[in-house]
N, CA, C and O of each residue as an XYZ file, in Angstrom:
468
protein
N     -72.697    -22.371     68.836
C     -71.717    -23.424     69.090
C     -72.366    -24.777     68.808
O     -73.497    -24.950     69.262
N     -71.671    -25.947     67.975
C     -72.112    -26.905     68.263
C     -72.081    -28.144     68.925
O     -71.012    -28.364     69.495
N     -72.925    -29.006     69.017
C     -73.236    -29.875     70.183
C     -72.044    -30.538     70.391
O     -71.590    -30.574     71.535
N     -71.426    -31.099     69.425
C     -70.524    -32.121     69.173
C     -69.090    -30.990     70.167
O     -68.545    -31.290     71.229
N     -68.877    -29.821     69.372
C     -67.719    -29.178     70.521
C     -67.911    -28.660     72.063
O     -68.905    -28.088     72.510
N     -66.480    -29.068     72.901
C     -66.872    -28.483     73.951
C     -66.235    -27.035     73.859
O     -65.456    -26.657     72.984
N     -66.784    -26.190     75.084
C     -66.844    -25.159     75.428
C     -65.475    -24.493     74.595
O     -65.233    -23.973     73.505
N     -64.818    -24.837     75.750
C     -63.260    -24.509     75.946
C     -62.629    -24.299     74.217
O     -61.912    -23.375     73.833
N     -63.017    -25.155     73.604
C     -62.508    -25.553     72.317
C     -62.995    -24.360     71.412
O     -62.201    -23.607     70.849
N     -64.671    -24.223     71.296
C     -64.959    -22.986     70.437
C     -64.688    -21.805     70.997
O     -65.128    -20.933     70.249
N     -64.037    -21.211     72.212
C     -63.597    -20.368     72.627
C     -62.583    -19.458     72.124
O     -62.427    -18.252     71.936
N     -61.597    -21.200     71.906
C     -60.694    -20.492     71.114
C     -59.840    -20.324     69.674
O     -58.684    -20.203     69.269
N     -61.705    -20.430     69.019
C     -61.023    -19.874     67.588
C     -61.379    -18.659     67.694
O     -62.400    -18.275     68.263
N     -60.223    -17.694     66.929
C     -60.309    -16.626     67.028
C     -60.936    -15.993     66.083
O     -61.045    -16.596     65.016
N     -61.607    -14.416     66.210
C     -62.141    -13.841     65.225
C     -61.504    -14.170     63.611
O     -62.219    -14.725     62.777
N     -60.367    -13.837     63.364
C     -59.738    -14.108     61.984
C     -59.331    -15.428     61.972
O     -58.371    -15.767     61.279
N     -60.174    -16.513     62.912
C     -59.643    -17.866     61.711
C     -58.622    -18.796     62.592
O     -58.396    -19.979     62.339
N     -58.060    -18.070     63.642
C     -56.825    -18.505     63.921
C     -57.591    -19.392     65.579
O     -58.736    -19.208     65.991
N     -56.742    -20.128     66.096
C     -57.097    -21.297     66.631
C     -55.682    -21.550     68.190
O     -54.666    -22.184     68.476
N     -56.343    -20.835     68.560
C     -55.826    -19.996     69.891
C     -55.063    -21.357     70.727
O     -53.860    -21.322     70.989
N     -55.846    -22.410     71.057
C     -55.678    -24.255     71.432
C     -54.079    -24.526     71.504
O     -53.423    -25.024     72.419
N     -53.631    -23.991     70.124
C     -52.659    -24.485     69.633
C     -51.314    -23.776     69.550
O     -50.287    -24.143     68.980
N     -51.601    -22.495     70.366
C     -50.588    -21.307     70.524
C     -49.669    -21.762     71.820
O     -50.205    -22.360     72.753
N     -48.492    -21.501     71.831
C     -47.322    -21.584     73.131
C     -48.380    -20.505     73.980
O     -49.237    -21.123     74.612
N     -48.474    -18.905     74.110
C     -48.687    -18.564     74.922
C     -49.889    -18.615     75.229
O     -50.187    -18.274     76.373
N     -50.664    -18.939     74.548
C     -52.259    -19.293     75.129
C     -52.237    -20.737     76.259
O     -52.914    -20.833     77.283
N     -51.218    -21.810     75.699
C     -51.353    -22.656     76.126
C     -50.348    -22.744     77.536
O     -50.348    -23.755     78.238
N     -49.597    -21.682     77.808
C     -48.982    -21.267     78.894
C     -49.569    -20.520     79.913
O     -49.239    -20.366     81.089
N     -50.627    -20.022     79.165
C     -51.642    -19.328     80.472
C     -51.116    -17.653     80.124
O     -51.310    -16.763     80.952
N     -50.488    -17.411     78.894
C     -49.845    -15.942     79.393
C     -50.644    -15.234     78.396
O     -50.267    -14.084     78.170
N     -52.186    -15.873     77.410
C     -52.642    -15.108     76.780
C     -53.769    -15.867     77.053
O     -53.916    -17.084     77.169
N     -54.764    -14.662     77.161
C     -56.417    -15.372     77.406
C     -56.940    -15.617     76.260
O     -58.105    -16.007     76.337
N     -56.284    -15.489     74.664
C     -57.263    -15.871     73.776
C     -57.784    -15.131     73.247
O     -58.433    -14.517     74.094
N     -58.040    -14.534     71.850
C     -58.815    -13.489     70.906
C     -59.878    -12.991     71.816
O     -59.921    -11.851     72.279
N     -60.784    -14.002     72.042
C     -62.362    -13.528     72.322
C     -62.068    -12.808     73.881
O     -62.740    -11.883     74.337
N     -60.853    -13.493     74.598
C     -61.083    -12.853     76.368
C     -59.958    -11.784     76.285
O     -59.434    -11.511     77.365
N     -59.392    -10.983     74.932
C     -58.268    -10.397     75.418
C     -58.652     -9.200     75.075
O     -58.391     -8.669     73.996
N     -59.480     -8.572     76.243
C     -59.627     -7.252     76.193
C     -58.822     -5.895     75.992
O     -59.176     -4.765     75.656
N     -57.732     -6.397     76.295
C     -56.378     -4.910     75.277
C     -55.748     -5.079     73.822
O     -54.678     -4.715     73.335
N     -56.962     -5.852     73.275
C     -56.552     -6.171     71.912
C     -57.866     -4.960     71.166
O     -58.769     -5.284     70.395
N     -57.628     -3.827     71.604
C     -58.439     -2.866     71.077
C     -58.011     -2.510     69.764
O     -58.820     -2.255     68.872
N     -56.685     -2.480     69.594
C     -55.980     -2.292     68.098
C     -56.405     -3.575     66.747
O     -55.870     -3.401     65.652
N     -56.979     -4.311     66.858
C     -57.393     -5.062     65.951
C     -58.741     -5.174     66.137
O     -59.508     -5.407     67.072
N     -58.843     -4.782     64.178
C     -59.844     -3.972     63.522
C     -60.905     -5.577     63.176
O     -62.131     -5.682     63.139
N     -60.032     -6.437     63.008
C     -61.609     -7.816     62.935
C     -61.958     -7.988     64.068
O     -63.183     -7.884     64.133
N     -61.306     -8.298     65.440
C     -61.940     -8.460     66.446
C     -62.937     -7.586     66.555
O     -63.963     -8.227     66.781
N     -63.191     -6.239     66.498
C     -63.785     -5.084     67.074
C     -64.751     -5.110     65.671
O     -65.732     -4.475     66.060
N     -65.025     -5.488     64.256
C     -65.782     -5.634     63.949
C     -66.543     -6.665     63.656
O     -67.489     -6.646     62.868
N     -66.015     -7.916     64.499
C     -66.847     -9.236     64.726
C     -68.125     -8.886     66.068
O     -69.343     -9.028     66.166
N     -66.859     -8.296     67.065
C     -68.011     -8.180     68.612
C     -69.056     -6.950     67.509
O     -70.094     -7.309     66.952
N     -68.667     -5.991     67.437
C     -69.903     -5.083     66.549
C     -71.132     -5.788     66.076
O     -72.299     -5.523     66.360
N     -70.650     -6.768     65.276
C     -71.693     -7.424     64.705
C     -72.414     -8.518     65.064
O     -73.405     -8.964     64.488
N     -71.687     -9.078     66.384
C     -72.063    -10.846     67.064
C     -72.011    -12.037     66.179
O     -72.729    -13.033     66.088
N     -70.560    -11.489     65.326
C     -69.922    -12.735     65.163
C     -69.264    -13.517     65.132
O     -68.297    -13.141     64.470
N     -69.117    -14.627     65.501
C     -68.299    -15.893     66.257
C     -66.820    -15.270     65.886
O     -66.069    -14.704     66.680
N     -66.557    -15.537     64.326
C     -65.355    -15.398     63.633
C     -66.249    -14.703     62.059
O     -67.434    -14.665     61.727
N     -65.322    -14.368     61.592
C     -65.009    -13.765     60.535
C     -65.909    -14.792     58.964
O     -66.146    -14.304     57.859
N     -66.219    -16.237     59.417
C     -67.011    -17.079     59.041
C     -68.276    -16.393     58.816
O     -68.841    -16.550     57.733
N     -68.819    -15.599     59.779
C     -70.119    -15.796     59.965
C     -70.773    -14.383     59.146
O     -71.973    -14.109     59.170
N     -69.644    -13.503     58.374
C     -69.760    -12.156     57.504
C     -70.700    -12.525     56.618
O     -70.529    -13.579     56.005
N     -71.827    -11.761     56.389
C     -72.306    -11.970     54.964
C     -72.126    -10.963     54.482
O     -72.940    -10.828     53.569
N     -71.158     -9.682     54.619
C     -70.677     -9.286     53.872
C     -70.038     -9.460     52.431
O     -70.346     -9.017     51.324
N     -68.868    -10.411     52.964
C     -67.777    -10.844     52.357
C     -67.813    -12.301     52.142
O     -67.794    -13.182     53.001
N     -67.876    -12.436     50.642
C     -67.649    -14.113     50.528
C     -66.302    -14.686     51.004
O     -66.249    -15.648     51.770
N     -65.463    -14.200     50.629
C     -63.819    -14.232     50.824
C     -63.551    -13.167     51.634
O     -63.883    -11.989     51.498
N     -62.763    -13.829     52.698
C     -61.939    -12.475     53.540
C     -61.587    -11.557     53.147
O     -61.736    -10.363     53.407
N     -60.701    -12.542     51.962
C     -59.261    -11.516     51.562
C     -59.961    -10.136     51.143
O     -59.258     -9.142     50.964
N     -61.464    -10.079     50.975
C     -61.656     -8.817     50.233
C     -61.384     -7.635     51.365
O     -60.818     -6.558     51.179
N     -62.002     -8.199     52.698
C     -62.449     -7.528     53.719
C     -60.955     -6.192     53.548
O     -60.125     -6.408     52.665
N     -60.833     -5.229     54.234
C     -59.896     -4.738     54.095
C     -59.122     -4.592     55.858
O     -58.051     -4.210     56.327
N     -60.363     -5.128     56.347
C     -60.072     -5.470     58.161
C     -59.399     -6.670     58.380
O     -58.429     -6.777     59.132
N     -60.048     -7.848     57.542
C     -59.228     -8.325     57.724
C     -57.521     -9.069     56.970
O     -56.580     -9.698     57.454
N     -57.915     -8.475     55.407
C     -56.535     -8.623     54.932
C     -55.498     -7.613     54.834
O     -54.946     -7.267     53.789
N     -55.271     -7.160     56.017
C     -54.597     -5.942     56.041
C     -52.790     -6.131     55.786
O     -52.242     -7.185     55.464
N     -52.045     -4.685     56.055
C     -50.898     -5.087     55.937
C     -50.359     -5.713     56.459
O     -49.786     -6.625     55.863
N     -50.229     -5.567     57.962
C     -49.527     -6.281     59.357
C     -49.631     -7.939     58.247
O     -48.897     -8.548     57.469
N     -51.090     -8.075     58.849
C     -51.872     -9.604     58.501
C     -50.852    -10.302     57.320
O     -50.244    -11.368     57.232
N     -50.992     -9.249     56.577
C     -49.800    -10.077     55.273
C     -48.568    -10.614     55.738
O     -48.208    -11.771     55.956
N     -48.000     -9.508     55.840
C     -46.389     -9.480     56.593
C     -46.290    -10.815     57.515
O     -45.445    -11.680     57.279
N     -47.202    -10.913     58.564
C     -47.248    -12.016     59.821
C     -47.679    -13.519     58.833
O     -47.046    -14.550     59.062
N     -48.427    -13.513     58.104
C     -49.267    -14.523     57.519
C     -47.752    -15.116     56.154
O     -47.887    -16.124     55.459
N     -46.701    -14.358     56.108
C     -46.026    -14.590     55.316
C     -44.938    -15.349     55.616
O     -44.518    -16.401     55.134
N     -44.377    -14.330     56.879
C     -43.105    -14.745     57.820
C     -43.943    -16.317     58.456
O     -43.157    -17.256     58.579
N     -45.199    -16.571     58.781
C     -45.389    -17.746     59.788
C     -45.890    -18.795     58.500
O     -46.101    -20.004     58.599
N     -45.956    -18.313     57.808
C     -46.988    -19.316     56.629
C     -47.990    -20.048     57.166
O     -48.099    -21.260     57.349
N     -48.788    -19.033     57.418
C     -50.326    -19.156     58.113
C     -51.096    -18.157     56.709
O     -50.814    -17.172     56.026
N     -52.242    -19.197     56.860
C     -53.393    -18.281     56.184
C     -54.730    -18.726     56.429
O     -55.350    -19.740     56.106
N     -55.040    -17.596     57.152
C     -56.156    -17.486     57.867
C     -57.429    -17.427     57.268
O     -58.514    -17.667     57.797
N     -57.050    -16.884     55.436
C     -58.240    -16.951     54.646
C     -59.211    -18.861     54.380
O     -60.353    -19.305     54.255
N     -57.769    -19.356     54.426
C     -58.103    -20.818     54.563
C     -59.103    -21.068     55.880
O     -60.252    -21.472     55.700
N     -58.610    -20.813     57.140
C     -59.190    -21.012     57.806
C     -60.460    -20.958     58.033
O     -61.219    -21.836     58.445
N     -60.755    -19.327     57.596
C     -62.341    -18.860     57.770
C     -62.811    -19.699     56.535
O     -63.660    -20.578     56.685
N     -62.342    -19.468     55.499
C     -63.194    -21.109     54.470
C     -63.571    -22.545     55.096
O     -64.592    -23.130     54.735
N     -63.018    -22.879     55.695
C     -63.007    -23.848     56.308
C     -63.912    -24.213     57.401
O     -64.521    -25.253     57.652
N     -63.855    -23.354     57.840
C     -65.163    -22.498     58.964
C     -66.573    -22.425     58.415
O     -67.548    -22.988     58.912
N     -66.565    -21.541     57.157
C     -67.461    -21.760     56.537
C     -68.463    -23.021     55.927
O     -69.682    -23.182     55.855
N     -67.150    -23.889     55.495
C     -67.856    -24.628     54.683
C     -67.843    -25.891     55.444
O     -68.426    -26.855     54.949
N     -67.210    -26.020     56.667
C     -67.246    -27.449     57.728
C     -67.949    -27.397     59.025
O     -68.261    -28.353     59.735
N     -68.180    -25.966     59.256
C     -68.243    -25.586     60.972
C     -67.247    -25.381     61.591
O     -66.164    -25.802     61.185
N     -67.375    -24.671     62.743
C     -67.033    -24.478     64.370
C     -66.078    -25.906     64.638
O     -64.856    -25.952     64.779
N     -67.041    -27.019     64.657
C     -66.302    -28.404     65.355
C     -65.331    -28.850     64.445
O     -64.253    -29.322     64.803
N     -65.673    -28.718     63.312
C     -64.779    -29.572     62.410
C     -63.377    -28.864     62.486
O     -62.295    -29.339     62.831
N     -63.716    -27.531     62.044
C     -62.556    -26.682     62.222
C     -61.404    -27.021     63.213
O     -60.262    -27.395     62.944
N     -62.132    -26.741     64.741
C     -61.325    -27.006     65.956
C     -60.925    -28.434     65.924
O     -59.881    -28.577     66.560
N     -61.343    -29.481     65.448
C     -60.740    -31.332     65.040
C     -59.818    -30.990     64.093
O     -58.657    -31.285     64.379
N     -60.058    -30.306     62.766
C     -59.107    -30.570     62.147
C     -57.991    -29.551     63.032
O     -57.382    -30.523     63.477
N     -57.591    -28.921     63.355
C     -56.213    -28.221     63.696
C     -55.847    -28.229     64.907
O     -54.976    -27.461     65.314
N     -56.781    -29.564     66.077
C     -56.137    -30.080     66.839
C     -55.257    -31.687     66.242
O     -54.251    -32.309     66.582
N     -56.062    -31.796     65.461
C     -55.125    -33.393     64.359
C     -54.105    -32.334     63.827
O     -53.186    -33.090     63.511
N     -53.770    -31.363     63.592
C     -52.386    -31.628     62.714
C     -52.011    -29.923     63.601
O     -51.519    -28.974     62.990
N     -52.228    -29.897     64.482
C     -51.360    -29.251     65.766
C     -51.119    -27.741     65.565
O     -50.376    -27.194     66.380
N     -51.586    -27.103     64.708
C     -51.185    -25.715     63.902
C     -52.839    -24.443     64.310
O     -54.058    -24.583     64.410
N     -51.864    -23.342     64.413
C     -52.853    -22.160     64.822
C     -53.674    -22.109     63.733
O     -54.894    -21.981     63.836
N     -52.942    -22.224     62.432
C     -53.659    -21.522     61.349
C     -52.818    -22.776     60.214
O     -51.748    -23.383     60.176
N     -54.107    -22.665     59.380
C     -53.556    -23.675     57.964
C     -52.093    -22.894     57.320
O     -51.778    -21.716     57.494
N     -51.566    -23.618     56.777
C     -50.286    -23.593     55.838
C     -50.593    -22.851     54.631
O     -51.639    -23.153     54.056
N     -49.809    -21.860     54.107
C     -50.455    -21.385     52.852
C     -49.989    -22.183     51.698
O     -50.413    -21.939     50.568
């Protein structure tokens, strides 16, 4: 985590990119957030980020690009990423190439879970 973010803030970007801060039900108290939501056993990036101890999906040196991953550009992911016009591949780029803090600044300035495709 870095110095410049607080706690609370890198908490909640989520494994795939997405930016928990900025959600109705996170911000209602009725979802704890990617990293604290332990019955989110059905999603395959969360469960291979904790595997590996990493933050988000950023931190793969697997995969230069998500989209290759097949965990995380899956079908659901499409379908949801289509209907909301979110793309999360942006995100983890973004992640990549700005950080943790910048990330969580930029998409508390323009109010959105996940970049616009």
């Amino acid at each position: 985590m870095e110095k410049n973010q607080p706690k609370s803030k890198a908490a909640t970007i989520a494994y795939c990119g997405l930016y928990c801060e900025n959600c109705g039900k996170y911000s209602k108290g009725k979802c704890p957030g990617c990293a604290g939501n332990e019955k989110a056993t059905w999603c395959g990036v969360r469960k291979c980020c904790i595997e590996n101890g990493y933050t988000s999906c950023a931190d793969c040196a697997t995969f230069s690009d998500p989209m290759e991953c097949k965990q995380f550009n899956n079908p659901i992911s499409k379908v949801i990423g289509f209907i909301l016009r979110s793309d999360r591949g942006k995100c983890i780029q973004f992640i990549k190439k700005n950080g943790y803090g910048a990330f969580a600044s930029h998409m508390d300035g323009i109010g959105r879970m996940s970049m616009k495709r």
